[in-house]
N, C-alpha and C positions, 0 to 999 in steps of 0.2 A: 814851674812846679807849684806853686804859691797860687797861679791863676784859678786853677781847677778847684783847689781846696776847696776856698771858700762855698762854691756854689754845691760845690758835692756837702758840704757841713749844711749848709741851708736847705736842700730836698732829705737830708736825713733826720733835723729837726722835724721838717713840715712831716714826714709820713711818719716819724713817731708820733707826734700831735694826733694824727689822722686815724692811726692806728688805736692808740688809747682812746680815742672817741669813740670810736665803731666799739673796744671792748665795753667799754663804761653802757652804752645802749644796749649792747647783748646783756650784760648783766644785769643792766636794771629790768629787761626784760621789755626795752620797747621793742625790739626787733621779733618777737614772738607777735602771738595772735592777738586779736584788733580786744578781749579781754584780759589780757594780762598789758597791754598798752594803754587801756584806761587805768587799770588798777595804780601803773607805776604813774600816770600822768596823774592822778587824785594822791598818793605817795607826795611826791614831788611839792602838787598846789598845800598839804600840808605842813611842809618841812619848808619851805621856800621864807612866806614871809618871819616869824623867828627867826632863820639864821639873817636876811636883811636887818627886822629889828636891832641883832644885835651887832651887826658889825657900822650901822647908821649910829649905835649908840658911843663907838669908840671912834669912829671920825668926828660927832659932834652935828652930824647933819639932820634934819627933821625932813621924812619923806612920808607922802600922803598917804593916808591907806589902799589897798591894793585893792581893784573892785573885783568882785567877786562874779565869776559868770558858770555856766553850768553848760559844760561842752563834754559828748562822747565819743573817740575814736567811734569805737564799735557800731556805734547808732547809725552814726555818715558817713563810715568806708563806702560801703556800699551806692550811696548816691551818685558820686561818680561814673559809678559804673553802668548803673541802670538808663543814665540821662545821655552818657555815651553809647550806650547800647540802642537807646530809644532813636537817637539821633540816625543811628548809621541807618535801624532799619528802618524808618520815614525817609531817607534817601534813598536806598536801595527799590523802595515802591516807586518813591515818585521819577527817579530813570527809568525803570519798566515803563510804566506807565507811560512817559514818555516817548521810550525808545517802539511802545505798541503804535501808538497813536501816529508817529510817522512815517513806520514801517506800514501801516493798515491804511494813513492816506494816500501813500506812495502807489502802492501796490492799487487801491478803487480808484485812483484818479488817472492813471497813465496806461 
């Protein structure tokens, strides 16, 4: 009886875990559109270091400052997609292509 418990108490942990996750991103709003996904990721870059500050200042540790970089969801969703897109169709030509060239030698040479 005791066997099962445990492992049944341990996947109900892990998907409440999993579950308060996924709520926490819908509410902050990264699971919406690629501008409200920056808004909450510049949110975030300003809240972050303060609450480090100060929980560094109650353990006593001294950590470097945080370097600062300037990243858009919104700007580079799209990059993926274009570079995925580019790809398929420069393969999609060069099979043709291909598939002309030894279909058209086949056929004049035999």
């Amino acid at each position: 009886m005791a066997a099962w418990l445990f492992p049944a108490a341990r996947f109900v942990i892990k998907g409440s875990l999993a579950g308060a996750a996924v709520y926490v991103a819908y509410d902050q709003g990264l699971l919406g559109s690629g501008t409200q996904g920056a808004e909450a990721l510049r949110k975030a870059q300003a809240a972050l270091p303060p609450a480090i500050q100060e929980w560094t200042s109650y353990i006593g540790w001294e950590l470097p400052p945080t370097p600062k970089f300037d990243f858009s969801p919104s700007d580079s969703w799209n990059k993926g997609k274009i570079t995925s897109y580019q790809t398929v169709k420069g393969a999609r030509g060069q099979v043709w292509c291909s598939l002309y060239k030894s279909c058209f030698n086949t056929v004049l040479l035999n």
